[in-house]
N, C-alpha and C positions, 0 to 999 in steps of 0.2 A: 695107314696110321694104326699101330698097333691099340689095343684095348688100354693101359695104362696113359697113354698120351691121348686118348678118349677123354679120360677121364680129366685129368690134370685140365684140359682145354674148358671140358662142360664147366669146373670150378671157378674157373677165371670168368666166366661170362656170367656166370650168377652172382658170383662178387662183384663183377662191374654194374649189373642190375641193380644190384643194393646199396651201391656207392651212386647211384644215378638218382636211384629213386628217394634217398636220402637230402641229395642236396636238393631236388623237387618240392619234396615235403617243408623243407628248411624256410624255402622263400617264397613256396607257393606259385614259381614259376614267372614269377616278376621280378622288372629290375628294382634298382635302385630310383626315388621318389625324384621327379626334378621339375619344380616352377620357372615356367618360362614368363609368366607376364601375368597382373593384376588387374582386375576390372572391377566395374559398376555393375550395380545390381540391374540399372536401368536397361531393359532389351532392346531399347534404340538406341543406345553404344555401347556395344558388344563390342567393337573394334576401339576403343578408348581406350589406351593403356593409362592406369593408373600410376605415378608413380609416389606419390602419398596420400595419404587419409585420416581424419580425426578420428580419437578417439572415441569408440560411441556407436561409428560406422560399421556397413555391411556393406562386404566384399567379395569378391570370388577369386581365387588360389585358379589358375590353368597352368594345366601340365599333363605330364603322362606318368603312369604308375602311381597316380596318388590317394587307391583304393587303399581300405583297412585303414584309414587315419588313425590316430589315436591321441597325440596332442598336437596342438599349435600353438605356438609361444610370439607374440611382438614384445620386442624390447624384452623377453624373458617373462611376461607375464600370460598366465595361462590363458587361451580363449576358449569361450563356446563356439561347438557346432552341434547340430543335427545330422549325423551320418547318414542320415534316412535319404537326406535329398542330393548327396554327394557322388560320384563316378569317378572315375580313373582317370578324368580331364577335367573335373571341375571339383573346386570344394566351397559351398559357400558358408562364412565365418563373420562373427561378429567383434570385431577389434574390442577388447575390452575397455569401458569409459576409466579405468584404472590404470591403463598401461603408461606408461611415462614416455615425454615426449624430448627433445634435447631443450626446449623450455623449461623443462619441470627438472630435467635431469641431462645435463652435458654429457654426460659418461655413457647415456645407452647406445647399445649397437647397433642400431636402427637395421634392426633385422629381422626376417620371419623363419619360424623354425618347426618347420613341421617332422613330425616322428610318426612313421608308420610302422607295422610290423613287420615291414621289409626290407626297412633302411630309412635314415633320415636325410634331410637336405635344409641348407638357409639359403633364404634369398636378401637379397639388400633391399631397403622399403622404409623410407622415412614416415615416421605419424608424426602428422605438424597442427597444429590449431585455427580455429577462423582468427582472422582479424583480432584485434583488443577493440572495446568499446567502453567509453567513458559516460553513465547516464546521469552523473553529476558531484558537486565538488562543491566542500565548504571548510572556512576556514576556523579556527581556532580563536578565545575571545583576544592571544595578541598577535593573529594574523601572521605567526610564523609556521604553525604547523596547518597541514592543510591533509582532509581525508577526502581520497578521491575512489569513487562505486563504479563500477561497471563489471564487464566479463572477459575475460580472458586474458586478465592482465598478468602472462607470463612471461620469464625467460626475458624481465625486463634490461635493454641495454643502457636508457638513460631518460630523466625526466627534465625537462625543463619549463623553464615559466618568463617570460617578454618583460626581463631586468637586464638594466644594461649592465655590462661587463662579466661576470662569472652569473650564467642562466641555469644552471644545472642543478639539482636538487642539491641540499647539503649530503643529507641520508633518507632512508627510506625502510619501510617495510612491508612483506604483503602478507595478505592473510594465506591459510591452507586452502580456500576453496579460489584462490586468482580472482577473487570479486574485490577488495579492498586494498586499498593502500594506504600510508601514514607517511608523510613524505614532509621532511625539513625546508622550507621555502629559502631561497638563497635572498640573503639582502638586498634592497635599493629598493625605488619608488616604482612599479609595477607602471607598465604604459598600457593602452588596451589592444589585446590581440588575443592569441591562447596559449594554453599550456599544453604542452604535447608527453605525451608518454611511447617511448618508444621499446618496442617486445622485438623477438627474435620471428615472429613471423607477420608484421605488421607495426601500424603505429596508430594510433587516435590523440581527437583533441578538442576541447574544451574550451571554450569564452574566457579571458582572465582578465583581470582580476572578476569575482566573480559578485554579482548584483547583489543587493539588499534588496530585500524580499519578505513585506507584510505579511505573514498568512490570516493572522487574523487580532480583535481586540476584545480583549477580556468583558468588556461590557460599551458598545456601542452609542451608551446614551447616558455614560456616565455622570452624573452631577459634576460641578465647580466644586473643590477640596475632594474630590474621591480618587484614590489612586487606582492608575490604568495599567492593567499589563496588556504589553505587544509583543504577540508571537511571530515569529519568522524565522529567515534564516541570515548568517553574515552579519552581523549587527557588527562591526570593528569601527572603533573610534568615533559612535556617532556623540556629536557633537551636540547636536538638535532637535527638540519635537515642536512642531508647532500646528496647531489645532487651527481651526477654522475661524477667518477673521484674520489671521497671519500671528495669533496671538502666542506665546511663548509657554512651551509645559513647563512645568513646577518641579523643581526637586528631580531632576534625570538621574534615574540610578539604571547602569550596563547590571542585569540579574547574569545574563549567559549570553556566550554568543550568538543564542536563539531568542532571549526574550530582556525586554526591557521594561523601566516602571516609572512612569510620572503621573505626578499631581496634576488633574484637571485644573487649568486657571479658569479664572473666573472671565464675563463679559463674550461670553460665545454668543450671536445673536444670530444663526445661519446654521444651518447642514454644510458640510463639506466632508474632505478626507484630513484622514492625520498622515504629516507630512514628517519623515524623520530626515536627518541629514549626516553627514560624515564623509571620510575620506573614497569611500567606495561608490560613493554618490548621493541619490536621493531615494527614497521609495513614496508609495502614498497607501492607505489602508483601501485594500477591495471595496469596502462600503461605506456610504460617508457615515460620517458621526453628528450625534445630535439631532437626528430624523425628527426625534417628539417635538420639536421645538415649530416644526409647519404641520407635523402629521396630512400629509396631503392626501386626498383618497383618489382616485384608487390606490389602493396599497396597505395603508394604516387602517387596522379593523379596530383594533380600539386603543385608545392614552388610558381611558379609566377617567378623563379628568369630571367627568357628570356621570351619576346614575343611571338617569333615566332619560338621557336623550336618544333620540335615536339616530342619528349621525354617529362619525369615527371616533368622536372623545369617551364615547362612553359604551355602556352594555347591559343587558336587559338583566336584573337578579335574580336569582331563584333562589337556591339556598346557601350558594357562596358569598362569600363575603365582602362589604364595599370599606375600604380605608381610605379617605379624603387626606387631604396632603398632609396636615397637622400630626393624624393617627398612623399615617405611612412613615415619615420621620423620626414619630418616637419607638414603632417597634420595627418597621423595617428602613433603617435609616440609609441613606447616603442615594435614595429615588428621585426619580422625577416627576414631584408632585402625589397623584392620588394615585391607589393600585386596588385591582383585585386579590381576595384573601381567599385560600382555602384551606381548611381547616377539620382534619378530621381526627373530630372529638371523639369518638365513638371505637369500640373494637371493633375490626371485620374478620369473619370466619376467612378461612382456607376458600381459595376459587370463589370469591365474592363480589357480588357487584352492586349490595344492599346498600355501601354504605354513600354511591352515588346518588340516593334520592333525598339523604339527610344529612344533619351536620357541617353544613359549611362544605359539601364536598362536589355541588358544581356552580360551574360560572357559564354564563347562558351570553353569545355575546350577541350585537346586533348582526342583521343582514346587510352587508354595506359590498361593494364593487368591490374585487379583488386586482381586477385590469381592466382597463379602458375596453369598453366594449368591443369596437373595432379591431381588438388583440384577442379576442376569445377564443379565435383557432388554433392560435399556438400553442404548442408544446410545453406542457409544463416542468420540461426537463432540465432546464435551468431555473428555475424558481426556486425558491425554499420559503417556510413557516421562520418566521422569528418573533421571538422577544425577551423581555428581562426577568429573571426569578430573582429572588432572594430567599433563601433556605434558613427559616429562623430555630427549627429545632433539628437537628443529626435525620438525615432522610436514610433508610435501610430496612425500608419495607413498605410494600405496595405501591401504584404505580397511577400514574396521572394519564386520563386517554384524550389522545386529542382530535372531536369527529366534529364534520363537516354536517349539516342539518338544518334541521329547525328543532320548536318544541317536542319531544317524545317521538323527532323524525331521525334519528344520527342513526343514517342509514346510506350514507354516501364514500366516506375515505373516513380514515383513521389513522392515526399515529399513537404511536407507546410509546411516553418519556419517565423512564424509572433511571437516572443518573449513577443514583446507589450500586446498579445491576453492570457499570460500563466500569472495567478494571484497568481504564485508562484515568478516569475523571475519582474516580473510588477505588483505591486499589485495596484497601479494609474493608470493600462494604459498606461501606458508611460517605454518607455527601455532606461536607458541609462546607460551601464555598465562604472567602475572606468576602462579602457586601454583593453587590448586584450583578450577576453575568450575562452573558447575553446565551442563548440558546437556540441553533439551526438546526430544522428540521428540513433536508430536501423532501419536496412534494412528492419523489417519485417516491419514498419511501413509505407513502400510508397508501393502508390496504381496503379496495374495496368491497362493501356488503356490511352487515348492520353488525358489525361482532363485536360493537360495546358489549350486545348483552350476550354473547358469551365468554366462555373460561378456557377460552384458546387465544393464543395471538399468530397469526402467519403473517411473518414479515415481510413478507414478496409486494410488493409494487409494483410500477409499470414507471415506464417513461415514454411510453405510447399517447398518453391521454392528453387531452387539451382542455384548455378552461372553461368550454363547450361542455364538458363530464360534470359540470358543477351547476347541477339548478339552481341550490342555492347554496349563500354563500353564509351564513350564519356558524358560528364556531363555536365552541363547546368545552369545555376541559372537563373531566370528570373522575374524580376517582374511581378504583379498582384495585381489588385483590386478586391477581390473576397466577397465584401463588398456592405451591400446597400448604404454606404455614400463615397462622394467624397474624393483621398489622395489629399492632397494639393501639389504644386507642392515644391517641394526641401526639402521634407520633410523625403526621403530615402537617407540619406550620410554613405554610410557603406563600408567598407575595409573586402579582403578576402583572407586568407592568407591557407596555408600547407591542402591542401583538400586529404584527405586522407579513406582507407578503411583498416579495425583492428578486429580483433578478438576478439570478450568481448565489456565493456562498457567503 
């Protein structure tokens, strides 16, 4: 081979070196990226193949060549990884809780789409949802619209409710996060069975028609002419209230499909429940009503109806105030019978607790059984503190403490009732209820050690304790400034009526 075809030869193989080493650098000497099967994160099923997963979830990508990741897309929406813990046969990825599923979205391509710098690849991979779950359902005050809570209520195909002949919703809507629903109830007399909602990846179902349900009564110990409000839920077409004795409430007004108002009748001579009535059935209120009328102790710590007795009618004075039935009537009107008064006359500074030794600002009650002795071990975590206030001037500063003691001993549990401070019951700040309410304090809520006399409050409780924790049983209210700004003075005028201890709420 002459020198010229030397040469010509050497070029070609350096050129093909550079065309080699070109497309080398190009891909890095990998193929193209390809998922063969999907898995759990779980190392005892390694061999599980996946073939969907929720939103939210963590996966693993297996295949070969699926080093240098760079995105991963489900349904098109971008995921995290941590490249860090990835290889050329695993990638592990976290589905984004955002990606849409054929629930939320018919149209996606239930596909995964990984891009590396080498080449991309999809694989086919449905994201599906748990189950739908219903955690409850009420209806509207004229029982045709009906909102039903739970989760994952998507990708709905149909709802229905146990009416004869056309069962299916009229219409319907859901909210953006698949927790709610507003759904048109189809016509006819409802028989009892449930209402179903059926999704594209499941179905749940719910009790229907759905119970009347007391939660609770404006004031437990209302007088004869005092109007009652009843909270709950479902109140539709109730017809009936009837008080203890079988006797008939006064003047039924439907407020909301949550709450109703009647007039206490008069001739109640017993404790019992209030019983309302209607087409969805019956309910009865958690506690009975009218308790002060036996005050039975154990239970009832005071009526107020004596001063100075030492039994459950009455309570020991100090420098709060006694109103006998005549002077409870005319300025806290619509009681039962005689009440404790407190009354602070007086300014109190910032973080102050002065004004509990003067002015009207505590009530000292007796020592009396709280439960039958033989009950002392239990648990006081169905119990609660109750009784009746009447709020005669705008409450919106400083706070009433409620401890457990004796004379100069409140040094056992505590509770803090500043209503003013709760933006459910005061949403201005300011309390001032229509006549007398009742007021529950759960026991597990006061806190033990002597911290009347300090200028902290730590709400923590226990529902550890038993009635065994309680030497003694004497009660206490007392004001407090437990506040950076000053109470003005005359600005606590409050009535305290039937202080009682109960089982439940």
């Amino acid at each position: 081979m002459n020198f010229v075809m030397k040469k010509i030869l050497f070029l070609l193989l350096v050129c093909y070196a550079g065309l080699m080493e070109l497309g080398c650098s190009k891909n890095g000497g990998k193929g193209s990226p390809v998922i063969t099967n999907i898995r759990g994160l779980d190392t005892t099923k390694r061999d599980l193949k996946v073939i969907g997963a929720s939103p939210g979830s963590e996966i693993v990508l297996q295949g070969h060549d699926l080093d240098d990741a760079r995105q991963i897309y489900f349904n098109d929406t971008l995921a995290y990884f941590n490249p860090v813990y990835n290889t050329s046969t695993n990638i592990i990825v976290v589905i984004p809780s955002t990606a849409q599923t054929a629930a939320t979205n018919p149209t996606v391509p239930s596909t995964i789409r990984l891009v590396t710098s080498h080449g991309s690849t999809t694989y086919s991979f449905s994201l599906i949802l748990p189950p739908p779950t219903i955690s409850g359902i009420s209806l509207d005050i004229t029982g045709t619209t009906i909102e039903i809570n739970g989760t994952n209520l998507a990708g709905i195909k149909k709802i229905t409710f146990p009416v004869p002949g056309n069962d299916t919703a009229l219409s319907y809507t859901v909210n953006k996060t698949y927790t709610q629903i507003i759904a048109k109830v189809p016509p006819g007399s409802a028989f009892t069975d449930s209402m179903r909602v059926q999704c594209l990846f499941g179905s749940a179902a719910f009790p229907y028609p759905p119970p009347m349900v007391i939660g609770s009564l404006s004031n437990e110990n209302a007088a004869a002419g005092t109007t009652l409000l009843i909270n709950g839920t479902n109140f539709i077409g109730v017809n009936q209230v009837v008080f203890p004795g079988g006797i008939q409430g006064i003047n039924l007004q439907t407020v909301s499909v949550n709450q109703l108002s009647v007039v206490v009748p008069p001739g109640i001579t017993t404790p019992d429940s209030v019983r309302i009535y209607g087409p969805l059935g019956t309910a009865s209120s958690p506690q009975p009503f009218a308790t002060y009328l036996t005050y039975s102790s154990p239970g009832y710590l005071s009526t107020f109806e004596q001063q100075w007795n030492t039994d459950n009618t009455s309570f020991v004075g100090w420098t709060g105030g006694y109103a006998d039935a005549s002077t409870t009537s005319a300025n806290y009107p619509g009681g039962t019978g005689a009440s404790g008064v407190i009354i602070q006359a007086s300014p109190m500074g910032p973080n102050s607790n002065a004004g509990s030794q003067g002015n009207g600002g505590l009530l000292q009650l007796n020592d009396v059984p709280w439960v039958a002795d033989a009950n002392k071990s239990r648990s006081v975590s169905n119990y609660s503190l109750k009784f009746e206030v009447y709020v005669a001037s705008t409450w919106s500063a400083g706070a009433i403490w409620i401890s457990v003691g004796d004379w100069y001993g409140w040094s056992s549990y505590s509770a803090r009732f500043a209503p003013w401070s709760d933006q459910t019951l005061a949403p201005n700040g300011k309390y001032k209820p229509s006549g007398w309410v009742t007021v529950t304090i759960p026991l597990t809520q006061m806190i033990q050690g002597n911290q009347f006399w300090q200028t902290s409050w730590n709400p923590n409780g226990s529902a550890a304790r038993t009635f065994n924790d309680y030497p003694t049983t004497g009660v206490g209210f007392l004001v407090m400034n437990d506040q950076a700004s000053a109470v003005p003075a005359n600005s606590i005028n409050i009535a305290i009526d039937n202080v009682r201890i109960v089982q439940g709420k």
